[in-house]
N, C-alpha and C positions, 0 to 999 in steps of 0.2 A: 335103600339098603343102608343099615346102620355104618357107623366107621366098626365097629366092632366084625358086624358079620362082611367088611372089605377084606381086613387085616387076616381075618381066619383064612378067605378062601384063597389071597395072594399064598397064605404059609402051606395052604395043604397040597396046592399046585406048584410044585417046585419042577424049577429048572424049564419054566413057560420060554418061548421064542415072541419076544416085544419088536415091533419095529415101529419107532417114533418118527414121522415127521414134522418139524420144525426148526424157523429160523433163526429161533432164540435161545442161545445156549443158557440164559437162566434158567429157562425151562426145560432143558434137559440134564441140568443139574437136579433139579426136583423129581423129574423121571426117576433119575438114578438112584433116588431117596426112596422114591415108592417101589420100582421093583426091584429093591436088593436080592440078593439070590437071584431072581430071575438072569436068561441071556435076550440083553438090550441090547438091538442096533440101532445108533444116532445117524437121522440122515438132516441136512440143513437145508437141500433144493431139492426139487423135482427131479434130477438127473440122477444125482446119489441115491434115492427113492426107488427106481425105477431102477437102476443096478441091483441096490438088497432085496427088492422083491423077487427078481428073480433067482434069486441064490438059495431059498428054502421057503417052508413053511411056518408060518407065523400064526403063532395062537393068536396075539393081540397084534391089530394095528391100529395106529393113533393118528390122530390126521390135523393139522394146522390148516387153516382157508388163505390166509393173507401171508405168502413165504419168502416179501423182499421186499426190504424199504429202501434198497440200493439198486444200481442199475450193476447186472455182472453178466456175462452171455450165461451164467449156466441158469439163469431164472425168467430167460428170456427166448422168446421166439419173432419170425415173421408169420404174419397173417396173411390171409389168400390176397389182399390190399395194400401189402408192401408196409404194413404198421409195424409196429417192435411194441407185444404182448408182452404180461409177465405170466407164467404160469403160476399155478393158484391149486389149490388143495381141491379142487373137481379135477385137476386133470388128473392128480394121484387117485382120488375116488375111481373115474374111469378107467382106470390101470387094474384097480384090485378087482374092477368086474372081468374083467377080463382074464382073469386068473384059472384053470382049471380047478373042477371038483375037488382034487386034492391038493390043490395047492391053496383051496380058499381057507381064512382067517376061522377063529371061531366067533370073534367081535372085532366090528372097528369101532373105535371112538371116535368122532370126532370132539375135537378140542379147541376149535376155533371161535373167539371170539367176535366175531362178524356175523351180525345174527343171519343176515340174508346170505352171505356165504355157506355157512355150517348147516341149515336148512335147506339147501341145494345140495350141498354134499350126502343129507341123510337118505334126502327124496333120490339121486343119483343110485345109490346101496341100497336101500329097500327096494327098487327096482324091479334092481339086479336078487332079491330075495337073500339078500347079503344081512347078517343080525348088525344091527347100528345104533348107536346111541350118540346124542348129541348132548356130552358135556362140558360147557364152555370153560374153558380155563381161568381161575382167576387165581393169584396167589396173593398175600402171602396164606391165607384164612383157611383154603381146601388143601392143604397136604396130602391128603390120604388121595386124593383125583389124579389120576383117574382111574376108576374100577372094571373090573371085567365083569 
């Protein structure tokens, strides 16, 4: 899809419902450059994620793979083996499967740069017969990313 025909179809789709996850608020400075107009929820963990999902329906959802280069309880769990996990953008994938008929998305992107992450997240959504695309985020060069 050109940048031309991005730009049209974010303008003709006004007042879309976006839900971003990620860790990086660079990155969701940029968000907020591409869906101006649009209504953007910022989520930065897993937990905040999994509150705005269930508060409405979201035309786009956007997905990060890798969601914590720190250690903090909300990015973290215990395993059946007594470990401390980080939660990771499959567990958000497996959340949006489990979404009712109409509370499903119309596209999720994934935007993670992990290639074996973001590839598990897409095979995770396709599935589930969820629409997905995996476009990995790079800036400064892709502005216009990500598209519905």
């Amino acid at each position: 899809m050109s940048v031309a025909a991005v730009i049209f179809f974010l303008h003709k789709c006004i007042n879309m419902r976006i839900l971003i996850l990620d860790d990086v608020k660079n990155r969701h400075d940029i968000f907020d450059t591409v869906y101006k107009g649009h209504v953007v929820t910022h989520c930065y963990n897993y937990h905040e994620f999994i509150t705005e999902l269930d508060k409405c329906r979201y035309d786009i959802i956007s997905l990060d793979h890798d969601l914590s280069d720190f250690y903090d309880h909300a990015s973290t769990y215990v395993d059946g083996w007594g470990n401390t996990q980080f939660y990771n953008g499959a567990h958000a994938a497996n959340q949006v499967c489990c979404l009712s008929v109409n509370n499903m998305p119309e596209k999720v992107i994934v935007h993670s740069v992990n290639p074996s992450g973001g590839r598990n997240m897409v095979r995770i959504l396709a599935k589930a017969g969820i629409n997905v695309e995996l476009q990995p985020f790079s800036y400064p060069t892709n502005l216009f990313y990500p598209y519905p």
